[in-house]
N, C-alpha and C positions, 0 to 999 in steps of 0.2 A: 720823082727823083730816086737814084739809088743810093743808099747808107751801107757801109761796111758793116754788116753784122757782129764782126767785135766787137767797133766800137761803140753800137747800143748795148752788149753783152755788159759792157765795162763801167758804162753807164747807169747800168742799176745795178750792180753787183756791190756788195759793201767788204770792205778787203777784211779778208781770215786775220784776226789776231788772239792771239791766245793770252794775253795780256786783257783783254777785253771782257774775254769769257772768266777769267778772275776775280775781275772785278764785280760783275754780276753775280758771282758764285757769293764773292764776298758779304754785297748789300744783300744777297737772300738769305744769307746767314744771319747776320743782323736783325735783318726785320723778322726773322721766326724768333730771336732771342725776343726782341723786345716783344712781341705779342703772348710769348711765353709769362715775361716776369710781368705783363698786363694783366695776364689771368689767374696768375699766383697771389698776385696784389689785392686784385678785385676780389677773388673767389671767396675770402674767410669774413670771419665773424668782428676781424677786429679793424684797425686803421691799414691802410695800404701795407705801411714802413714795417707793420708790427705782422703782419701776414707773413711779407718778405723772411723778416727774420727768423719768422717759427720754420717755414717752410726750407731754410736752406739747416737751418740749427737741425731740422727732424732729418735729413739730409745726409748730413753731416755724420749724424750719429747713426743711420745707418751704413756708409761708408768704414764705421770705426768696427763696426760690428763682426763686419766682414774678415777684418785682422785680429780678430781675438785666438 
């Protein structure tokens, strides 16, 4: 048999949306945050919660440091 070569083209092709690639962008962003605040969590000497907090608190303060 012959098939129109379009329409196998059309057929596997998945349609351009850039709304799509957004989203993607989005969830990869996501998931590096939360693997981030996994290993901030995990990495110290104290409880998850109390890592988090020293960790954005030491942060913070050097942020402040910068506008002195």
């Amino acid at each position: 048999r012959l098939v129109d070569a379009d329409a196998v083209i059309n057929l596997y092709t998945a349609p351009a949306s850039g709304a799509l690639g957004w989203l993607w962008g989005l969830l990869g962003v996501l998931v590096a945050l939360a693997v981030v605040i996994l290993i901030v969590g995990l990495g110290g000497d104290e409880s998850f919660l109390q890592n988090l907090i020293d960790t954005w608190n030491n942060f913070a303060l050097s942020v402040q440091e910068w506008f002195k």
